[in-house]
C-alpha positions in Angstrom: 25.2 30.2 56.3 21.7 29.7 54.5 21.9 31.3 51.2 18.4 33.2 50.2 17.6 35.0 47.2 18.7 38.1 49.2 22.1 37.0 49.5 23.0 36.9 45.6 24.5 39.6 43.8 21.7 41.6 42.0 23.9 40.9 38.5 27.3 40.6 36.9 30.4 41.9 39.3 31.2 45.7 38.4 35.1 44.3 38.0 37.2 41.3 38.4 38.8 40.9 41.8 35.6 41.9 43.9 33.7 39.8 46.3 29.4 39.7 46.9 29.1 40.6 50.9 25.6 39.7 51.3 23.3 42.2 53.6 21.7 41.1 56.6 21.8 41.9 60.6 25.3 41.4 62.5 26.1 42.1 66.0 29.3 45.1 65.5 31.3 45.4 68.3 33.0 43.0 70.8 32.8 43.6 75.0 36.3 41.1 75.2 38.9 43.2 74.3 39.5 47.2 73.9 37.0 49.4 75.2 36.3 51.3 72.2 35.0 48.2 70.9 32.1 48.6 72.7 29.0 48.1 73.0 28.0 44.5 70.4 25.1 46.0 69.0 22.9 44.7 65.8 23.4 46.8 62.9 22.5 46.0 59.6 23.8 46.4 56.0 22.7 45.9 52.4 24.6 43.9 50.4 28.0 45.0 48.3 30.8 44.0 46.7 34.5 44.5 48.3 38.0 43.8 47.1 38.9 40.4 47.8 42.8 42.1 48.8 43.7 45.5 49.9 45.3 47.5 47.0 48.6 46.6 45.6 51.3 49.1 44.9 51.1 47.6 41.1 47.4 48.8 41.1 47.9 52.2 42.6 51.0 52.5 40.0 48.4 52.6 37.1 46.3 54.8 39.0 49.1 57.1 39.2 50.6 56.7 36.0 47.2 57.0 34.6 45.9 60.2 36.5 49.2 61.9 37.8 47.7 62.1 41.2 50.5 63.2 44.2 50.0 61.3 47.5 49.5 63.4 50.7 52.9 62.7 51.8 54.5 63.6 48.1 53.4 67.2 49.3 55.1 69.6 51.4 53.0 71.0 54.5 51.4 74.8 53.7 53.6 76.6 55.7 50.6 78.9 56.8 49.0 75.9 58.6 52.0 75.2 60.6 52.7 79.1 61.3 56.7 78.7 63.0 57.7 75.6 61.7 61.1 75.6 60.4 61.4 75.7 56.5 63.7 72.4 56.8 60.8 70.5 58.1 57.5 71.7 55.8 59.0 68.8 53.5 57.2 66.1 51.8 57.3 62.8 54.2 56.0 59.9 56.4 55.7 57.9 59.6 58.3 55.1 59.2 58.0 51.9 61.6 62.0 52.0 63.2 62.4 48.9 65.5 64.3 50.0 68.5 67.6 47.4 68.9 66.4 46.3 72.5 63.4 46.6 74.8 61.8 49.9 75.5 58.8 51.1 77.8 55.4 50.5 75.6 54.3 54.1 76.9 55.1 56.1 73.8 54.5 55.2 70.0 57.6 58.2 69.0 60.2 55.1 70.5 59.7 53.0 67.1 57.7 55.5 64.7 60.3 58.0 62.8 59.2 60.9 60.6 61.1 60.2 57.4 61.0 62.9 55.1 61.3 61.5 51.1 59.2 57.9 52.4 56.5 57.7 50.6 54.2 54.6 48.7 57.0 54.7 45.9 59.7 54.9 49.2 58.4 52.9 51.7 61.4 53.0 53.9 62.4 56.6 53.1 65.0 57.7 50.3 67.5 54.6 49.2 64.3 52.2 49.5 61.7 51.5 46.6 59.2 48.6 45.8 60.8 46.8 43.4 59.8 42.9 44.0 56.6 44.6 45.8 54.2 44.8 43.2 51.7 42.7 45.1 52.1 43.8 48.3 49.2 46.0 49.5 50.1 49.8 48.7 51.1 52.2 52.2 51.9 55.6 52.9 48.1 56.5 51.7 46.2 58.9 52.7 42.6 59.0 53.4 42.0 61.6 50.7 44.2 59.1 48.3 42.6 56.3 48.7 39.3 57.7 48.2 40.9 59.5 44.8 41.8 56.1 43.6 38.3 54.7 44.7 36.7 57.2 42.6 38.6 56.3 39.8 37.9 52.4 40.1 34.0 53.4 40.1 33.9 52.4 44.0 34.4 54.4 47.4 35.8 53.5 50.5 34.1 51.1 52.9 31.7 52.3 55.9 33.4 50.9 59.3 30.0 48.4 59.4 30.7 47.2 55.8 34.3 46.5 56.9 33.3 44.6 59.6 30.6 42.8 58.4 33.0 41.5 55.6 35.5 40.8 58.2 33.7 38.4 59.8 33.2 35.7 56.8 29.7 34.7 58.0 31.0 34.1 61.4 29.2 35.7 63.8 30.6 35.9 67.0 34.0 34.7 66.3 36.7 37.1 67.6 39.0 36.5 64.3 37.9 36.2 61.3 39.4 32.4 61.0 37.0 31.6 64.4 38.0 30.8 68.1 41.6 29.8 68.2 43.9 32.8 68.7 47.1 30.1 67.3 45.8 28.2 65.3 48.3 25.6 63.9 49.4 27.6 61.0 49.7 31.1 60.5 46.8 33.0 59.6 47.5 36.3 58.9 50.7 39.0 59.1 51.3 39.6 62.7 54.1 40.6 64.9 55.3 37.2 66.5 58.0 38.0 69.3 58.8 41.0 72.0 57.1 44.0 70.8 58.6 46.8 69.5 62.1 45.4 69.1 62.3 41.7 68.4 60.1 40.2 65.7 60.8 36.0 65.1 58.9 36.2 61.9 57.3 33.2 62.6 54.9 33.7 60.0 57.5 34.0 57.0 57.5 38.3 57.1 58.7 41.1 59.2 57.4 43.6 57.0 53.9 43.5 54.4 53.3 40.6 52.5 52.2 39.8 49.3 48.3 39.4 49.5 46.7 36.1 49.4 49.7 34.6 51.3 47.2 33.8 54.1 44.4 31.8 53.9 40.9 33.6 52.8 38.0 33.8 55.3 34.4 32.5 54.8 33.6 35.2 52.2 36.9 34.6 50.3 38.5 38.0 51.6 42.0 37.7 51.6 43.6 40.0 54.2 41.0 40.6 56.4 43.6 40.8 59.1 47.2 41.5 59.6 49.7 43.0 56.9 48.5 46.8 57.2 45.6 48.5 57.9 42.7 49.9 56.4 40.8 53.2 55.8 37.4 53.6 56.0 34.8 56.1 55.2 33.6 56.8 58.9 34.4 59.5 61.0 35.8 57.9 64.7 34.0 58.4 67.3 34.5 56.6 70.7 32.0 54.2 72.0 32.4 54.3 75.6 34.6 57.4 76.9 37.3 59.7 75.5 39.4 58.5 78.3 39.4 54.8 77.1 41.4 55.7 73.8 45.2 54.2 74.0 46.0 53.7 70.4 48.9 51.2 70.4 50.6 51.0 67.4 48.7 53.7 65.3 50.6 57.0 65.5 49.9 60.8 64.6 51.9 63.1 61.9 55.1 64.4 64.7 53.9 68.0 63.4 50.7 67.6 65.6 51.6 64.9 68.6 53.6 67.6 70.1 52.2 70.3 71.9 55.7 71.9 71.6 55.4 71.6 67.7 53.9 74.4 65.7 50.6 73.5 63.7 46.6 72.8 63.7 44.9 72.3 67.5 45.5 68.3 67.6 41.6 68.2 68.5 40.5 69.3 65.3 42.4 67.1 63.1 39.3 65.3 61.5 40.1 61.0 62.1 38.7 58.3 60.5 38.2 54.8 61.4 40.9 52.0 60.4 39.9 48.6 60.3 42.1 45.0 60.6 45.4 45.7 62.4 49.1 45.1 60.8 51.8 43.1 60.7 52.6 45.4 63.4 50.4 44.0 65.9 51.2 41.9 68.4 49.2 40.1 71.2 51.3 41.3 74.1 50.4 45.0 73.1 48.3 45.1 70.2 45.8 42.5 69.5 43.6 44.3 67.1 43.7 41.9 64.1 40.6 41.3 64.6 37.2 42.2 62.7 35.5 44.2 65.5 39.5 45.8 66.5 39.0 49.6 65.7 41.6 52.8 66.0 41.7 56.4 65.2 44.0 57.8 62.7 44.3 61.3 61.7 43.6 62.0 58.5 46.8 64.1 57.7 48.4 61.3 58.7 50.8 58.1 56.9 52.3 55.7 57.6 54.4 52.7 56.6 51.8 49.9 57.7 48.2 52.0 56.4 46.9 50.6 53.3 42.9 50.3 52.0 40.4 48.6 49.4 37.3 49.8 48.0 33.7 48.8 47.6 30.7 49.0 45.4 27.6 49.4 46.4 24.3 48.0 45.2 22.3 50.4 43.0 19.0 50.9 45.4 
């Protein structure tokens, strides 16, 4: 990649731990895999500078310590937006990955996602669990709304689905992972599910749950986490680029109180969704090959879960 006078950082990093994404033209998309990848069209992007990892549950622990901010799943439901809900379950909670103990039909995420009330980023299994030995494991059980609180508070904001991408990639253009061509190469490359999907994970690649970041190599850019290990938020709204028919989310689930039209609770439509970028160690490439930079999903944003994580950007002054 030629380096211009463009592609340098306009001065000194705002913080330690950030990375210059130069701006230019990229094609977004990809037309070899998911439909709502599609169409690869050029979209262009000014420069910033992005995390190097996701954030760690030692970094959102000073954030919390420091500002006493409550995660979305720390907080009980109003009970007046889920008008007949029971009063046992308007309890603080999240979506917990449960591997079933043998093979099950791929046709519904509810088979290996549990709600578990008490599981939160301090719980990430539920009640009895904690993150001790964690600390530099990418933070879950965000929310959208948290992880643009602690954005705010780092002097940063979340990243556009383009920026994402665009960082994703590593300079590579056309690649479809963000190490290039080879979907194995010879040594692992990033936190994925290695074995039957949902119920039988060989761990191939040394985890069955997150990692600690930079246990992968970086990409081009010097990202570390780019794929695999949890997913990401981003700033933009979905929206489907082909069909509303064409969206299957694999191994992305909704908050229980809305997936069900025989729950109580908000119209499922108009739960506002955001983009999430990169896949988890949840994905697998018999069911869910979205580590990949132009992979995309919608998740709800009164939703958690135990594989959901983000990092932040800063943008250029103009």
């Amino acid at each position: 990649m030629n380096v211009t006078s463009l592609d340098r950082p306009p001065g000194r990093a705002p913080r330690k731990g950030v990375v210059w994404i130069p701006g230019g033209v990229f094609a977004m998309g990809s037309e070899d895999f998911y439909p709502e990848e599609r169409p690869v069209h050029r979209v262009h992007v000014d420069g910033f500078w992005i995390d190097e990892q996701p954030v760690t549950v030692a970094q959102f622990r000073r954030f919390a310590r420091a500002t006493g901010h409550v995660t979305f799943a720390e907080v009980a439901p109003e009970a007046d937006a889920y008008p007949g809900a029971e009063p046992a379950d308007l309890v603080p909670g999240s979506l917990v990955f449960t591997p079933p103990r043998q093979a099950v039909p791929l046709d519904d995420v509810r088979r290996w996602w549990s709600w578990v009330p008490g599981a939160d980023w301090r719980h990430p299994e539920g009640p009895g669990s904690d993150v001790q030995g964690r600390d530099l494991h990418p933070v879950v059980h965000i929310g959208v709304s948290d992880a643009a609180a602690y954005a705010a508070w780092v002097g940063a904001e979340l990243p556009t689905e383009a920026e994402w991408e665009r960082a994703a990639r590593g300079g590579l253009e056309a690649a479809p992972y963000t190490w290039g061509d080879d979907p194995n190469p010879r040594r692992p490359m990033a936190n994925t599910w290695q074995g039957r999907f949902p119920w039988e994970n060989t761990g191939q690649d040394g985890f069955l749950r997150t990692s600690p970041v930079k246990s992968y190599p970086p990409n081009g850019y010097g990202l570390y986490d780019m794929a695999g290990n949890v997913w990401e938020w981003t700033a933009d709204h979905f929206r489907v680029q082909h069909s509303d028919d064409v969206e299957s989310p694999c191994c992305v689930p909704r908050n229980p109180r809305v997936v069900d039209e025989d729950l109580p609770g908000p119209d499922p439509a108009r739960i506002a969704r955001r983009v999430i970028k990169g896949g988890s160690h949840l994905c697998a490439p018999s069911y869910c090959l979205r580590y990949r930079p132009a992979a995309r999903q919608a998740q709800e944003v009164d939703t958690s879960t135990s594989h959901l994580g983000f990092r932040c950007v800063v943008r250029s002054p103009s």
